[in-house]
LUMVOZA-434370 format. One record per residue (C-alpha): residue in three letters; residue number from 1; x, y negated, z. Coordinates in nm, 4 decimals. Layout:
N
+-----+-----+----------+----------+----------+
:   r :   k :        x :        y :        z :
+-----+-----+----------+----------+----------+
: ala : NUM :        X :        Y :        Z :
...
+-----+-----+----------+----------+----------+
REM end
This chain:
128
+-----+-----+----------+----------+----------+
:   r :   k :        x :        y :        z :
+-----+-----+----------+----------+----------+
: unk :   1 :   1.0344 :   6.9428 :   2.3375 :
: unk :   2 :   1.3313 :   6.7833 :   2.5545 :
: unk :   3 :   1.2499 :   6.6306 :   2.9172 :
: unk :   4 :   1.3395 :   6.3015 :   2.6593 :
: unk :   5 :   1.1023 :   6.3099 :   2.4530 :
: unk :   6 :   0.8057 :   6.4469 :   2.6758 :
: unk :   7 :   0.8460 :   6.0996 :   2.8851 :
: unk :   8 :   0.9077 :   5.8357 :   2.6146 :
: unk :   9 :   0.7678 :   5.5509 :   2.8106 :
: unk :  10 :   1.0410 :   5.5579 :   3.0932 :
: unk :  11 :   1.2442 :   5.2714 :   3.0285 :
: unk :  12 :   1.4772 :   5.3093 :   3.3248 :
: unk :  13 :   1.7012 :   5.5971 :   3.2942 :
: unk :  14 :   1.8756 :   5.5845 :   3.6173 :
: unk :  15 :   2.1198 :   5.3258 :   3.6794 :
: unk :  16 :   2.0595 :   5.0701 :   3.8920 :
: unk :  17 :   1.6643 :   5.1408 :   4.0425 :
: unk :  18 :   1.6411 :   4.8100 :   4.3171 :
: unk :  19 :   1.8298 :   4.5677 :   3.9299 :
: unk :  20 :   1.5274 :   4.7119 :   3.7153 :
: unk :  21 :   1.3334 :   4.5915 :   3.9855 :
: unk :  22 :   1.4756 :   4.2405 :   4.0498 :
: unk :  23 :   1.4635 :   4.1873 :   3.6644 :
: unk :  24 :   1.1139 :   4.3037 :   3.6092 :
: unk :  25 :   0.9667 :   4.0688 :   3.8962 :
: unk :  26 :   1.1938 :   3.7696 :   3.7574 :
: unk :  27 :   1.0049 :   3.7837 :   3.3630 :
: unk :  28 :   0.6609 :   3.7993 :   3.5538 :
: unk :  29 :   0.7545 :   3.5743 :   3.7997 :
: unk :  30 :   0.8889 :   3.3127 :   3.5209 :
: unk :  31 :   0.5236 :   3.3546 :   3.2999 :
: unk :  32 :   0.3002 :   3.4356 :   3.5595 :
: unk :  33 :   0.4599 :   3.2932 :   3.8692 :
: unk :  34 :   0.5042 :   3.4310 :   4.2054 :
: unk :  35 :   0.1174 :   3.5210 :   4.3034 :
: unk :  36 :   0.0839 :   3.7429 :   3.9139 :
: unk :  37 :   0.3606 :   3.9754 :   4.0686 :
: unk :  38 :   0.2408 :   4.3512 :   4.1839 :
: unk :  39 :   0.4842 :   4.6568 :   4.2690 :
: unk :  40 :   0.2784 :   4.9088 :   4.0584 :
: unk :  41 :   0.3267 :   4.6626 :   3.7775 :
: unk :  42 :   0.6524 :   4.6595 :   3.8442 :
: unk :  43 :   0.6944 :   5.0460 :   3.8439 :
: unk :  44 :   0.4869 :   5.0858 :   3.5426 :
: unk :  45 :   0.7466 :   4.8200 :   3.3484 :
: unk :  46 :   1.0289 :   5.0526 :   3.4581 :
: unk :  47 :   0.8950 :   5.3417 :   3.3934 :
: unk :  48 :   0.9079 :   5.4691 :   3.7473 :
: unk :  49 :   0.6322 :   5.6052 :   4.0127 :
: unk :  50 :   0.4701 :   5.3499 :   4.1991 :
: unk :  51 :   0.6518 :   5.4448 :   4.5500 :
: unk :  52 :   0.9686 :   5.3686 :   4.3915 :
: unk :  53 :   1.0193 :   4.9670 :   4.4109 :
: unk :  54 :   0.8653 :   5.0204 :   4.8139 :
: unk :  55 :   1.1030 :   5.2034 :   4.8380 :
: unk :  56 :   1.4165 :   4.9901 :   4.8020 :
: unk :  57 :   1.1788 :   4.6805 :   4.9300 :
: unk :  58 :   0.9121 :   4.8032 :   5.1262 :
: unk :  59 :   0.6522 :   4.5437 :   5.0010 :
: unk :  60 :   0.5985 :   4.2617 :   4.7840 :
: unk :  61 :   0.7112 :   4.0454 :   5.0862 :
: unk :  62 :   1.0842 :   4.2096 :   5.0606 :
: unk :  63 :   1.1097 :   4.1834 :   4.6822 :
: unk :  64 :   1.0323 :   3.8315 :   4.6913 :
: unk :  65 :   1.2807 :   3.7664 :   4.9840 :
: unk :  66 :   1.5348 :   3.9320 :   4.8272 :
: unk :  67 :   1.4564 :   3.7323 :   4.4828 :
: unk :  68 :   1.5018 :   3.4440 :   4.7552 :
: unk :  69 :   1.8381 :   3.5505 :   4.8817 :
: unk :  70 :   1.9760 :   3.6345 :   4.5288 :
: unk :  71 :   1.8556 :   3.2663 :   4.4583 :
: unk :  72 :   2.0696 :   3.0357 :   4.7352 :
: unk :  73 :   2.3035 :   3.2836 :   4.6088 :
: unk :  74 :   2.3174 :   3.1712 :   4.2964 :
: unk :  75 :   2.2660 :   2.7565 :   4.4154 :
: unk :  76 :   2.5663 :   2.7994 :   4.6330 :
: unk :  77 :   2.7497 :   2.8938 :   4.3407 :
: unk :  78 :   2.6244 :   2.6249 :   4.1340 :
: unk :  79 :   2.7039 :   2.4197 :   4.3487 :
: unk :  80 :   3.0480 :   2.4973 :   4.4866 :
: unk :  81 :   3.3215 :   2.2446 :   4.4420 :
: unk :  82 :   3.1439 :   1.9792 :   4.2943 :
: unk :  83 :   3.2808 :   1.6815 :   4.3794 :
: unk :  84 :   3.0439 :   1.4770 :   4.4722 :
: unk :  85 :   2.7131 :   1.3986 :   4.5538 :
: unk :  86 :   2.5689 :   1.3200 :   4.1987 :
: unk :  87 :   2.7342 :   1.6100 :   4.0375 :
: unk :  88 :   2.5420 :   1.8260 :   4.3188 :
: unk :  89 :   2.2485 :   1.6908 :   4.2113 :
: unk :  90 :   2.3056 :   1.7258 :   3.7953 :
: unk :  91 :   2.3844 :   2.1203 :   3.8990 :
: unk :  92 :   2.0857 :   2.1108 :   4.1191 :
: unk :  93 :   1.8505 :   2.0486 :   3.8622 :
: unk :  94 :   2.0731 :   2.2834 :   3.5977 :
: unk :  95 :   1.9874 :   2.5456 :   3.8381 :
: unk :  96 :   1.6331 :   2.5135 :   3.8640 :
: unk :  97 :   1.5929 :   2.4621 :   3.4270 :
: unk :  98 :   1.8274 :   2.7985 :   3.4503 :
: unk :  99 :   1.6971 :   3.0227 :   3.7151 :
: unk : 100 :   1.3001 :   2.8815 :   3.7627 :
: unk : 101 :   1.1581 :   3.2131 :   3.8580 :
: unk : 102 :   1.4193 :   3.2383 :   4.1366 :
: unk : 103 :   1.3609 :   2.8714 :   4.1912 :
: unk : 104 :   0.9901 :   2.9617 :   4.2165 :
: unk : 105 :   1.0281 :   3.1924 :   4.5097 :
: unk : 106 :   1.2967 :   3.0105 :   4.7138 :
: unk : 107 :   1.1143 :   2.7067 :   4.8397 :
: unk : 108 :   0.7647 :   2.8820 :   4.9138 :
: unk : 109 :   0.8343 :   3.0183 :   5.2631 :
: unk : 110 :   0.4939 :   3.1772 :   5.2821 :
: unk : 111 :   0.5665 :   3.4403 :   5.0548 :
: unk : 112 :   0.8981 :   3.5582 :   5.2424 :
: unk : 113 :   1.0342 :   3.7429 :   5.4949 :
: unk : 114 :   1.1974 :   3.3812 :   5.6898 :
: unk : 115 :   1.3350 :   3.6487 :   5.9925 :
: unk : 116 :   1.5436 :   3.8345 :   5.6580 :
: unk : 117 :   1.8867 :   3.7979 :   5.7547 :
: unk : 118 :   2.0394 :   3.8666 :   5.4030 :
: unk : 119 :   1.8137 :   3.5475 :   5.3107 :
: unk : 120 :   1.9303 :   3.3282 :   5.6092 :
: unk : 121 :   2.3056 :   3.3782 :   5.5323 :
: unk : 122 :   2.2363 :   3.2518 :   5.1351 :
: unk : 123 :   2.0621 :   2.9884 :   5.2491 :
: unk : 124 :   2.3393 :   2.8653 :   5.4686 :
: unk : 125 :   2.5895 :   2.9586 :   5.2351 :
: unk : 126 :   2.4048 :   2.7169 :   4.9760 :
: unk : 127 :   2.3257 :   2.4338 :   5.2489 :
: unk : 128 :   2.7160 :   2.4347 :   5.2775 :
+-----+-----+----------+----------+----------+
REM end
């Protein structure tokens, strides 16, 4: 028996660990919301050992913050050279319909890390 087949319910097979991550926590966080989301859950999805998502986030604090971050990241792309006001708003609400687990996390300060740097900068970078 191969190393393959003696772990068939690994799902990730090493790419990219903290992506798997991200994209685990966004399909909970999209049916069961923000609060549903756990890190062993999240290892178990990608077939990895429970340390592993602390280990590129630390906590469930720094995955959400960094869910957060990748969120104004995607608004202030959205929303880049629209020209004007009402057009903001149309891809405002676009990006919410598109992205609502990200758009879940962004506006609830009390789950994240508001000192995060990486999240300060997308948040400017969208207020602009």
């Amino acid at each position: 028996m191969t190393s393959e087949q003696a772990t068939p319910q690994r799902s990730y097979h090493h790419g990219n660990l903290r992506r798997a991550i991200l994209t685990a926590a966004l399909e909970v966080i999209r049916t069961d919301g923000p609060t549903g989301l756990s890190l062993r859950d999240l290892a178990r999805r990608a077939g990895v050992s429970h340390a592993a998502p602390a280990h590129h986030f630390k906590d469930r604090a720094g995955l959400l913050t960094a869910i957060a971050a990748e969120g104004f990241d995607l608004l202030a792309v959205a929303l880049a050279d629209a020209p004007d006001l009402r057009e903001r708003g149309v891809r405002y609400v676009r990006f919410g319909v598109e992205h609502p687990a990200h758009f879940q996390v962004m506006f609830r300060p009390e789950l994240l890390r508001g000192d995060d740097a990486e999240l300060g900068v997308a948040r400017e970078r969208a207020g602009a």
